[in-house]
C-alpha positions in Angstrom: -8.1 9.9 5.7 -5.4 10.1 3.3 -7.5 11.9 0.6 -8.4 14.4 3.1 -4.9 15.1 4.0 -3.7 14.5 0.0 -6.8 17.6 -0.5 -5.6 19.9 1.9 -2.2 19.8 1.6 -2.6 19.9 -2.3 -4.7 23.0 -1.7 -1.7 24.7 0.3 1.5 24.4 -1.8 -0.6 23.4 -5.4 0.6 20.0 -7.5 4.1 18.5 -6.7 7.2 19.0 -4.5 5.6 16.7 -1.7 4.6 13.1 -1.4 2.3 11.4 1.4 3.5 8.6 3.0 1.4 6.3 5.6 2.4 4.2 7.8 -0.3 1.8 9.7 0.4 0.1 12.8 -2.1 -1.9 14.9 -4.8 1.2 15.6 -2.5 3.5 15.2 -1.6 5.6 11.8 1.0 8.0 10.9 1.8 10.1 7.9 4.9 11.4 7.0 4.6 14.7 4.7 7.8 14.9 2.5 7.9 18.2 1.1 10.7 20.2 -0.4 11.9 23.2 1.5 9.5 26.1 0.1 6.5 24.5 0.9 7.2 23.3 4.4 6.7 27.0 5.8 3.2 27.0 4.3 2.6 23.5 5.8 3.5 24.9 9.1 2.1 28.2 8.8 3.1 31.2 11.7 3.6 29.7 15.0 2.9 26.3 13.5 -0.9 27.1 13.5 -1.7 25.7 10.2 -0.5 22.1 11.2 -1.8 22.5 14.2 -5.5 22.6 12.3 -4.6 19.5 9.9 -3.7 17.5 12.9 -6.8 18.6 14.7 -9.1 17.9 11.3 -7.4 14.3 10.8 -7.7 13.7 14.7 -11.4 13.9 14.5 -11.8 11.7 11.3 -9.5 9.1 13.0 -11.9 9.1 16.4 -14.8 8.3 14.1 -12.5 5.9 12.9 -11.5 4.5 16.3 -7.9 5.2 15.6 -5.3 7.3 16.3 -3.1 9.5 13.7 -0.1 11.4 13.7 1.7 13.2 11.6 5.3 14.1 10.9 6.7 16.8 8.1 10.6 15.9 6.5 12.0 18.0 4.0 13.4 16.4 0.8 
C-alpha cells in the first residue's frame, strides 16, 4: 500500500517537498503525508475531494488486506 500511495501522491505535486511516513499498529495502519505548504492544497483538492478518493482507493486495498488505514496530512 505504500507504493500506491508513494505513486499517487508523486503524481499530484511531482518529486520532492513531501515524505511518507507509516505507522503500523496491530491491524491497523496509518500514514502520515508531510508535505510542504504548496502541495498540501493539491493533496486536498476543492472541498477535500481529492483525499477523500486516496482514502477511499487505500481503504479498498487494506480490506483485501484485512486491515484498516488512515491517513493524516502535516505540513513541514
Amino acid at each position: 500500500m505504500n507504493e500506491l500511495l508513494q505513486y499517487i501522491i508523486r503524481e499530484l505535486v511531482g518529486e520532492g517537498g513531501y515524505n511518507i511516513v507509516e505507522t503500523t499498529e496491530n491491524d491497523t495502519v496509518t500514514y502520515t503525508i508531510n508535505a510542504e505548504s504548496d502541495k498540501i492544497g493539491r493533496i486536498i483538492g476543492k472541498g477535500g475531494n481529492i483525499i477523500k478518493s486516496i482514502q477511499d482507493i487505500l481503504r479498498i486495498k487494506a480490506k483485501l488486506l484485512g486491515l484498516n488505514v488512515y491517513i493524516n496530512i502535516k505540513e513541514i
